[in-house]
C-alpha positions as CSV (number, residue, x, y, z in Angstrom):
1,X,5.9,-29.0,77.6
2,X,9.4,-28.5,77.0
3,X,11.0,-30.5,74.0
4,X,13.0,-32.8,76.3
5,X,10.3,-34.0,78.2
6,X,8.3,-34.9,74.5
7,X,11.3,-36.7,73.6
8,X,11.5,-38.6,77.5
9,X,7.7,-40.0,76.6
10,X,8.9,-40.8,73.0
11,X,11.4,-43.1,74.4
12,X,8.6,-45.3,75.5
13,X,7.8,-46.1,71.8
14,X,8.6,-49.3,71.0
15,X,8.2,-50.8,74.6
16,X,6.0,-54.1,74.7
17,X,3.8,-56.7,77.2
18,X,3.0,-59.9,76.5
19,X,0.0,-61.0,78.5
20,X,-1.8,-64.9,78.8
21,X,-5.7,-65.2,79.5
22,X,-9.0,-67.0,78.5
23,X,-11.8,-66.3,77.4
24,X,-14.6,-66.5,80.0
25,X,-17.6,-68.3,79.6
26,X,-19.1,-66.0,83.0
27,X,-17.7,-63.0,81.7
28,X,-19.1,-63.1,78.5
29,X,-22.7,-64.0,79.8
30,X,-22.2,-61.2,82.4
31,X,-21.8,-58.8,79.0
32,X,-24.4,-60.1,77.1
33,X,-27.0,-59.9,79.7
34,X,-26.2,-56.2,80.3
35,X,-26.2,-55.9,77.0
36,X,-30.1,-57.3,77.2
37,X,-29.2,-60.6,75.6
38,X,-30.0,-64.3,76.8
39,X,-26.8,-65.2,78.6
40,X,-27.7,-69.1,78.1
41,X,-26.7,-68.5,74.6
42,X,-22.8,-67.5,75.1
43,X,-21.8,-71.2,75.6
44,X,-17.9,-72.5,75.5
45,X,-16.8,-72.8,71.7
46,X,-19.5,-69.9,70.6
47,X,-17.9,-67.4,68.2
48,X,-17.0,-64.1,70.6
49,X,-19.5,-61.0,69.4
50,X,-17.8,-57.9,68.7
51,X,-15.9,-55.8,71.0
52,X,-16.1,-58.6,73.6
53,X,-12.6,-59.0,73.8
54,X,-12.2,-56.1,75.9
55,X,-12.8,-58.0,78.9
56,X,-9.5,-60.1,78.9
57,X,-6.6,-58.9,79.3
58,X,-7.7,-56.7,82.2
59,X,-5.8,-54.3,84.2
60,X,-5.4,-55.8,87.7
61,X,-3.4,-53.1,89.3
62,X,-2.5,-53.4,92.9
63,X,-4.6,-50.8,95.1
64,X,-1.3,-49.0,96.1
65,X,-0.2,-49.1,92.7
66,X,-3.5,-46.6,91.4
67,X,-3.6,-42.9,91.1
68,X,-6.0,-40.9,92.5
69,X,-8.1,-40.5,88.8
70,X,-8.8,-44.4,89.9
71,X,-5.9,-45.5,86.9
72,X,-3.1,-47.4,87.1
73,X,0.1,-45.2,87.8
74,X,1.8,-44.5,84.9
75,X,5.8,-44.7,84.1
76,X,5.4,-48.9,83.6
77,X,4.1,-49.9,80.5
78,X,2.3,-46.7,79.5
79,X,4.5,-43.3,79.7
80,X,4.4,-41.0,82.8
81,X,2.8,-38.0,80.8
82,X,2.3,-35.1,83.3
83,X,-1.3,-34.3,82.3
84,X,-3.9,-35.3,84.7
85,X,-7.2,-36.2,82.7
86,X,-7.3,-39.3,80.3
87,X,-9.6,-40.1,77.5
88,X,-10.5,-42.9,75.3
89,X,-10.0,-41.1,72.3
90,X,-11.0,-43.5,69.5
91,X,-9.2,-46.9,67.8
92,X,-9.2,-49.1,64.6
93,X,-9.9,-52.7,64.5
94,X,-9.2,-56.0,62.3
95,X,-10.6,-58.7,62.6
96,X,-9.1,-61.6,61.0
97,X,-10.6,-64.6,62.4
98,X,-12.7,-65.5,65.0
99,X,-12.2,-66.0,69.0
100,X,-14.1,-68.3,71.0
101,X,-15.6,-68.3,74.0
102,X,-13.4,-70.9,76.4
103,X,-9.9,-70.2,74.4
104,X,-6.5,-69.7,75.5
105,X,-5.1,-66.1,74.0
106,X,-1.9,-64.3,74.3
107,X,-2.0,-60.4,73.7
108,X,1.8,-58.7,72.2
109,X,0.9,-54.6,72.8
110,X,3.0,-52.1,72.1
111,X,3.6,-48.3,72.2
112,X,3.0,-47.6,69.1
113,X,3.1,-43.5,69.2
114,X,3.2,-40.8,71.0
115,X,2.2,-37.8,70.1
116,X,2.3,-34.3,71.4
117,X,-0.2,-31.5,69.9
118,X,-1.6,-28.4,70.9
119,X,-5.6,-28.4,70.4
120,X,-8.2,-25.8,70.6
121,X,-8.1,-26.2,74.5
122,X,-4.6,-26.4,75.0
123,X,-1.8,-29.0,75.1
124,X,-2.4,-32.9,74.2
125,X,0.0,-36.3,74.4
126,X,-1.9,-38.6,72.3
127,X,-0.4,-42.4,73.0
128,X,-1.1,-45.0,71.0
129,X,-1.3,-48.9,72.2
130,X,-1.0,-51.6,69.2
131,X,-2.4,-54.9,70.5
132,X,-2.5,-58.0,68.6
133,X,-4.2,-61.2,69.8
134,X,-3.7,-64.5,69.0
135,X,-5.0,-68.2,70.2
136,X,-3.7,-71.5,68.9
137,X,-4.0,-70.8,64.7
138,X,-2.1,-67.3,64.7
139,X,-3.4,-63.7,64.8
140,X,-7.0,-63.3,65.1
141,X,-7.5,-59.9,66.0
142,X,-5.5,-56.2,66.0
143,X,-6.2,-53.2,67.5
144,X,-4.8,-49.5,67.8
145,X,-6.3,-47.7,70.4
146,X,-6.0,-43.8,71.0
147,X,-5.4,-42.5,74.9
148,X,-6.0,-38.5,75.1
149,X,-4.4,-37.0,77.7
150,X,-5.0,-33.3,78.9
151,X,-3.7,-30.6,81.6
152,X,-6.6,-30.4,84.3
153,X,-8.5,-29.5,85.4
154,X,-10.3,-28.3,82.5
155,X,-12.6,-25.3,82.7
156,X,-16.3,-26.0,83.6
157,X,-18.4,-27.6,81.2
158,X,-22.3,-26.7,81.1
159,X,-24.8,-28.7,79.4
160,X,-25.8,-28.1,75.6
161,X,-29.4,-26.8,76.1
162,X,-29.8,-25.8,72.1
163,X,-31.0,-28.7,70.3
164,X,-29.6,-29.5,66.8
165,X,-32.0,-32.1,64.6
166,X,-30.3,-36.0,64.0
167,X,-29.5,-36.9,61.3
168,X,-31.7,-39.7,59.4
169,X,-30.4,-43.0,59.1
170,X,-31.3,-46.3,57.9
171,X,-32.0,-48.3,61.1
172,X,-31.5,-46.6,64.8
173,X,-31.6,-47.4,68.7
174,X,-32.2,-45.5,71.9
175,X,-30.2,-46.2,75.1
176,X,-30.5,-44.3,77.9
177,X,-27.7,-45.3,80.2
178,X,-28.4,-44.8,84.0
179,X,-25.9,-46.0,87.3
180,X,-26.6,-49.8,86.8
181,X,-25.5,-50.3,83.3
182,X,-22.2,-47.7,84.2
183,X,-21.7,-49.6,87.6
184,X,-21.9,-53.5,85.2
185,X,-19.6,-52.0,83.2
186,X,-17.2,-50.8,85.2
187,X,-17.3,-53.9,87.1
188,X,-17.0,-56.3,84.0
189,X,-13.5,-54.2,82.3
190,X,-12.2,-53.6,85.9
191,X,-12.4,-49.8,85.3
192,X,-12.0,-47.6,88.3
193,X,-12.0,-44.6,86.9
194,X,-13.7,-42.3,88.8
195,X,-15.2,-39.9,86.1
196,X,-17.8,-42.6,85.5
197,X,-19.1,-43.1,89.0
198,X,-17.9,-40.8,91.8
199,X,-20.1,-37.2,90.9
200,X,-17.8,-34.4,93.2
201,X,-14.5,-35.7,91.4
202,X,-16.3,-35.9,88.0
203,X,-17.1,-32.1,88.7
204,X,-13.5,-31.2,89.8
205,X,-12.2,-32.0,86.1
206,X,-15.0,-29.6,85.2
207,X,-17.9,-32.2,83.6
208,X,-21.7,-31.7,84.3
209,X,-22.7,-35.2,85.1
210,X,-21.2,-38.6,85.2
211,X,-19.7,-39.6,82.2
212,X,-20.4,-42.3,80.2
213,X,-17.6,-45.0,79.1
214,X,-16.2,-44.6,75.7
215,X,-15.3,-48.4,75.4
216,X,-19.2,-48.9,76.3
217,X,-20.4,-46.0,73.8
218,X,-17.8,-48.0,70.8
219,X,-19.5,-51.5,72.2
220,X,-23.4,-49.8,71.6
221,X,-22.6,-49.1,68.3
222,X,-21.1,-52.3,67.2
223,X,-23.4,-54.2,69.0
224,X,-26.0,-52.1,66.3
225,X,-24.4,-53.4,63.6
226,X,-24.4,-56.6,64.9
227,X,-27.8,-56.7,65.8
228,X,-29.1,-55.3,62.3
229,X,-27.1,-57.8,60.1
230,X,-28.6,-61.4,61.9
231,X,-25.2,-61.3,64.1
232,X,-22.7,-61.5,60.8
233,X,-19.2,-60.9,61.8
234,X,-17.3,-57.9,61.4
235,X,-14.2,-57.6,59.5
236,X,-13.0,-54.0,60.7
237,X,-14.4,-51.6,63.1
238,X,-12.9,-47.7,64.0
239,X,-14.3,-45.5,66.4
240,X,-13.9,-42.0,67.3
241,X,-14.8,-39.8,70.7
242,X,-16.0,-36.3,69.9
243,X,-18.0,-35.2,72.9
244,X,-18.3,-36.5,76.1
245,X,-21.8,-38.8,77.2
246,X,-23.2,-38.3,80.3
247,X,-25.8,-40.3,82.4
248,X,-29.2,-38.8,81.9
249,X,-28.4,-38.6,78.0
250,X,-30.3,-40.9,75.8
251,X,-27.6,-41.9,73.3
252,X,-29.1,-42.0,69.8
253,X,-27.3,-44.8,68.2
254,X,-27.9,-44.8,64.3
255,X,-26.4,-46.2,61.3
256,X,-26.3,-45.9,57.5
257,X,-25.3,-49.0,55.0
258,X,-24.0,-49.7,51.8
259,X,-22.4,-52.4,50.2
260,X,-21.2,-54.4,53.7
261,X,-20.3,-50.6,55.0
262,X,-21.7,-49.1,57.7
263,X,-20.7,-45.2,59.1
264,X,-22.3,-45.2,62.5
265,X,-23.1,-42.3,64.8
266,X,-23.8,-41.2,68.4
267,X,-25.9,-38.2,69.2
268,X,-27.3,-36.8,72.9
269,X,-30.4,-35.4,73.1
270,X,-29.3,-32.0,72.3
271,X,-28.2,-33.3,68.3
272,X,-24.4,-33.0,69.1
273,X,-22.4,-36.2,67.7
274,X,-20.7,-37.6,70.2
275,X,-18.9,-40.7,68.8
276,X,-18.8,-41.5,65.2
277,X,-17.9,-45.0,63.5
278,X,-17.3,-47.6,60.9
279,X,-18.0,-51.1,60.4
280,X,-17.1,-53.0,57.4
281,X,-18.9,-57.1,57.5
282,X,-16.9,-59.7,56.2
């Protein structure tokens, strides 16, 4: 990329939207019972578990607004950057309060950064969104979340078939994500993305298989820590994207504690770590 046009996405720095939502009782129980969890349980006034926020705020683009990846067009809020392919790249969390199930919140996000690098595979624009949300006593949550984007489409990707051992860890879960729990998921965010349900156009940006969400892989591993600590509250959670998940992958999920820390991981069948995180408990 020339210079000019880095400095024409920079200019988007600094832009902000305010949006207005609640918190859905039907949403939530939607979640949770994907999630394998008794939806009766996710009542009005109930604490929101982790990640869950994610399903407010969603992105309700107009059908002739979306670009052909199944993404809103860009150039509004988020910067027209030229490259085709988008990834959830990773993101940090605080959390300092709690949310509600039933309450009214306001999200302020902003461009916080953009970046231009060139990786082992070629050129990258790294953006990154600030979000801070809020209900009636203040701030109660802030998030930076990482958007990869890359030229496409990318050069054919064949599946690992070497198999690397996992790493031991104090407490672990299997998941083996199939069509349902992608199609829930999709449905519950309002994600049209193609790469994570239509197979020919995930094989024309040059992945094996259908590709499992990022958002859902950061969820599974919170959801861990959640599950191994009685359902405690988190006080920050980060999250990176190494290597892509695909359906027919059982996703290893372990973690490793001390002191109200946890360092998290995601392996495939094959060994290779495909997300790695970090969860601190209040």
């Amino acid at each position: 990329m020339k210079q000019s046009d880095i400095d024409n996405l920079r200019s988007w720095e600094g832009n902000q939207e305010t949006r207005e939502d609640t918190i859905s009782v039907a949403s939530v129980r939607a979640l949770a019972s994907t999630l394998d969890y008794d939806p009766a349980k996710y009542n009005e006034g109930v604490a929101l578990p982790p990640l869950y926020h994610w399903l407010t705020f969603l992105e309700t683009t107009r059908f002739s607004e979306m670009a052909e990846d199944g993404h809103a067009e860009k150039g509004g809020f988020i910067p027209p950057v030229p490259f085709p392919r988008r990834m959830f790249a990773g993101g940090r969390i605080k959390f300092s309060g709690d949310l509600l199930i039933g309450q009214k919140v306001k999200r302020i996000s902003t461009i916080q950064s953009v970046i231009h690098k060139n990786g082992r595979t070629g050129e990258i624009i790294f953006v990154t969104v600030e979000h801070q949300i809020s209900n009636e006593h203040g701030v109660q949550l802030v998030e930076e979340h990482d958007i990869a984007y890359l030229p496409g489409p990318q050069k054919k990707q064949d599946i690992e078939l070497t198999t690397k051992e996992i790493p031991k860890s104090d407490f672990s879960r299997l998941i083996k994500p199939d069509e349902r729990l992608l199609f829930r998921f999709s449905a519950l965010t309002f994600n049209s993305h193609r790469i994570h349900y239509d197979l020919p156009y995930v094989q024309s940006e040059g992945y094996p298989a259908v590709v499992v969400h990022g958002p859902l892989t950061a969820m599974l591993l919170a959801d861990l820590v959640w599950r191994e600590n009685e359902f405690s509250p988190l006080k920050e959670f980060s999250f990176r994207a190494k290597n892509a998940l695909y359906i027919g992958d059982t996703i290893h999920l372990a973690g490793n504690q001390t002191d109200g820390v946890v360092q998290l991981s995601a392996h495939n069948d094959h060994g290779v770590e495909c997300f790695s995180a970090r969860g601190v408990l209040r």
